[in-house]
N, C-alpha and C positions, 0 to 999 in steps of 0.2 A: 606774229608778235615776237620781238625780241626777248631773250632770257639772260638775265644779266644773275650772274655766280658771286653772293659778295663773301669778300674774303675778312679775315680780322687786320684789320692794321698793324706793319711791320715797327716797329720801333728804334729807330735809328741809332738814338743815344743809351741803347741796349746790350750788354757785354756778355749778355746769352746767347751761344749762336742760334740761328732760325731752326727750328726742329725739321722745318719740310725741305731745307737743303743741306743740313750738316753730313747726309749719308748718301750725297752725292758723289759721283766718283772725281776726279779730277782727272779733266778728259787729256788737258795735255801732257800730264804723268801719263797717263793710261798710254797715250798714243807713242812717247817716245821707249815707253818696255816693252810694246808692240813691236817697232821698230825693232831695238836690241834683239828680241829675241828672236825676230825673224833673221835678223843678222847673224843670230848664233846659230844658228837651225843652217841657213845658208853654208856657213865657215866650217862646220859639221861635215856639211855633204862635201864640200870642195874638199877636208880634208880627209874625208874616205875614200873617192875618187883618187885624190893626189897618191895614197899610201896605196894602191892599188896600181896605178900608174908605176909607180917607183919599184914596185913588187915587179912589175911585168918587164919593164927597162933590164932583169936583172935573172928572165927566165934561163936564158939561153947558157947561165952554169949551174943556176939550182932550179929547174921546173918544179919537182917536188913542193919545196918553199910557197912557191906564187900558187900552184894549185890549193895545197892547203890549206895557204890564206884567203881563198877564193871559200872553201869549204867553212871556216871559218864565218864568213862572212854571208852565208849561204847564197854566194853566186854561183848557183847552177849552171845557169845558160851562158854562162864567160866560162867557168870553168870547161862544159863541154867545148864550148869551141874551141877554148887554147886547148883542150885533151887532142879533139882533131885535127887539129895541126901540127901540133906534134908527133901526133902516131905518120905523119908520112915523112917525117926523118927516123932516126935510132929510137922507138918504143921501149927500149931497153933501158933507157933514162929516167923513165918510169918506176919507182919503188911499190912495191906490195900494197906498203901501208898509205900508200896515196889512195889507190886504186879501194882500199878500205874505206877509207873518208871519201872518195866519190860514190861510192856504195850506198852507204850510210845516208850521204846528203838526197839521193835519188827516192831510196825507203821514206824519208822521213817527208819529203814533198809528193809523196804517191805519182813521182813521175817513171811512167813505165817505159814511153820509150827513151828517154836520155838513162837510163836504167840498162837495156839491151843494148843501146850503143856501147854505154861502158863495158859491156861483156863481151861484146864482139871483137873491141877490141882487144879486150885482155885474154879473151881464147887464142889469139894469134902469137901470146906469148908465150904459154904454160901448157902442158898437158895435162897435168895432175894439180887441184887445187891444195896450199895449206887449209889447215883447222880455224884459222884466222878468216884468212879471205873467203873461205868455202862457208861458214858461216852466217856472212853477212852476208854473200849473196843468195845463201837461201832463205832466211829471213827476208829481203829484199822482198825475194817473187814469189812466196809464199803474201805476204803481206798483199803484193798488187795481185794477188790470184792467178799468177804462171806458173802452172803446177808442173807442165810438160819441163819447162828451163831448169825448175827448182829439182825435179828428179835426176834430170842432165847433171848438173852442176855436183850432187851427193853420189851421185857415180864416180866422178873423176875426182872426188877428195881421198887424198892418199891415208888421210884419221879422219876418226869422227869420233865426237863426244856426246853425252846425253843431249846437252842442247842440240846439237845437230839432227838425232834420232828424235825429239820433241818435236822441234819447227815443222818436221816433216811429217809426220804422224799427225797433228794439232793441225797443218795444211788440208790435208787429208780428210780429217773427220768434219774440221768445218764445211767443206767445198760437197758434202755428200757422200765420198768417196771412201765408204766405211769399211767394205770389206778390203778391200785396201789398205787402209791405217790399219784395221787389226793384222793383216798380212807382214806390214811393214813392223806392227809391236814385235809378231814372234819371232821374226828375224831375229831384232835388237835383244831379246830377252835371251835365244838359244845361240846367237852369233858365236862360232868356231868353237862350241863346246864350255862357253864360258859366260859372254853374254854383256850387256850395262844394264847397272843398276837401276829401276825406273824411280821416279820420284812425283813427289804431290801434283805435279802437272801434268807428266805421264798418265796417272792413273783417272782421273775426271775424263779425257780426252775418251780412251779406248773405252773406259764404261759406257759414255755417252753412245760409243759406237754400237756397242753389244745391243744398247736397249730398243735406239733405231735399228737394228738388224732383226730383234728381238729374238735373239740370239744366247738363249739359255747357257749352252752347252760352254760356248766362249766365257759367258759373267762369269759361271762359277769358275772357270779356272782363273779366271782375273781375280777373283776373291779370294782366292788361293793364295795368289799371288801377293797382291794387297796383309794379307795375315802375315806371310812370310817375311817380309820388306818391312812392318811394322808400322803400319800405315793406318791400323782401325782406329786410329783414335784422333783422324785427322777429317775435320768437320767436314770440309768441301768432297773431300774421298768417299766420307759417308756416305752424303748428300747424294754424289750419280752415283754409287753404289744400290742406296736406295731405290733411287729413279730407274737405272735398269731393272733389275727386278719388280717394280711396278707395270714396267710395260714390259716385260716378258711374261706376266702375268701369275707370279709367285710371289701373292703379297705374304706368305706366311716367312718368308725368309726377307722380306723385306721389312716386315715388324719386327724382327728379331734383331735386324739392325739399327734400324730405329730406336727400340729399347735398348739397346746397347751404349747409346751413346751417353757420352758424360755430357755436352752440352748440346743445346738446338734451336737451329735459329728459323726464321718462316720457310726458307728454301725445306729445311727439316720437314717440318711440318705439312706444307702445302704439298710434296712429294710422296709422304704419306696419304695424304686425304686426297688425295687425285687416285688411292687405288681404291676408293671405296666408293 
């Protein structure tokens, strides 16, 4: 049996519009801003393309320039090829601060082997890195977990700065590799009788280290350290302050910094009540 749906009758000589299609879209608007703005989207991409084109037309007295705007534009995979290419003419055309931005762009796509290529080729230029470039690439391979490169690389830097000694240490202690990072703190702290200064990220890093090692003798001289530097009154320091000594299993010094604090947050807290 059929089912017949009755509707109310439309009213012709009615200058109300019909409620059941005034919130209609209007398809052939609709269809020609579709259009348009596929057509911009299109004219977009040709004209990314084209400036890119124009860029490359113009390598061959500024490479620098087109790499960068490659970097810019985060083309990786152009950029490495035109790098390749060019490293088999004059690689000396090549500026530092290119080789930074290709650095950078490599780090920030976790791509490790156009990462290594970039270093192989720039080993063939330099023996000794700047504090510039020698940073980013150990950030880079600290980041993608090449710890063997990132140590290479802090050898051959002619300076080095706290970041420098952090990346590497904070490499370190992440990857497992604790009695190491503490190895690598003391260097930094006694380096030629003088030493750099550690700071708020420093100190988290090497605690964490101590507590996995659970490593008494090491915390307190960290906490030593930490008083000295002026550091107790710095929540996150507290915090693996406290935590190593809960797992080196001296919660009596670990309540004593706990109550010490002026403020505390759940890391506070739950690092306490994990020694009990």
């Amino acid at each position: 049996m059929a089912v017949s749906v009755k509707t109310p009758p439309i009213s012709l000589n009615s200058d109300r519009p019909n409620p059941n299609f005034s919130k209609l879209p209007n398809l052939k608007t609709q269809y020609f801003v579709q259009v348009i703005s596929n057509n911009n989207q299109f004219s977009l991409r040709k004209s990314h393309q084209k400036s890119l084109l124009n860029s490359s037309s113009s390598y061959s007295t500024d490479p620098n320039s087109y790499l960068n705007e490659l970097c810019i534009q985060n083309e990786l995979n152009q950029a490495i090829s035109f790098l390749t290419s060019v490293g088999k003419g004059p690689q000396s055309d090549i500026e530092e601060e290119t080789f930074v931005s290709l650095v950078r762009l490599c780090e920030f796509k976790r791509a490790s082997n156009e990462g290594s290529l970039v270093y192989s080729l720039l080993s063939n230029l330099t023996t000794q890195m700047s504090l510039r470039l020698g940073n980013a690439l150990l950030s880079m391979f600290v980041r993608l977990g090449n710890l063997s490169d990132a140590w290479y690389v802090f050898g051959k830097m002619a300076e080095r700065d706290l970041f420098s000694w952090n990346v590497l240490i904070g490499g370190y202690a992440k990857n497992g590799f604790l009695d190491e990072a503490l190895e690598l703190y003391g260097r930094m702290v006694w380096l030629g009788g003088v030493g750099v200064r550690p700071d708020v990220y420093t100190f988290p890093c090497v605690l964490r280290a101590c507590g996995g090692l659970s490593n008494w003798q090491w915390g307190r001289e960290i906490h030593a350290h930490m008083l000295r530097f002026g550091f107790e009154a710095d929540i996150d320091v507290v915090n693996a302050l406290i935590t190593m000594y809960v797992k080196c299993g001296d919660l009596r010094s670990a309540r004593m910094a706990f109550d010490g604090m002026c403020r505390r947050d759940k890391i506070s807290w739950n690092a306490m009540i994990a020694g009990f």
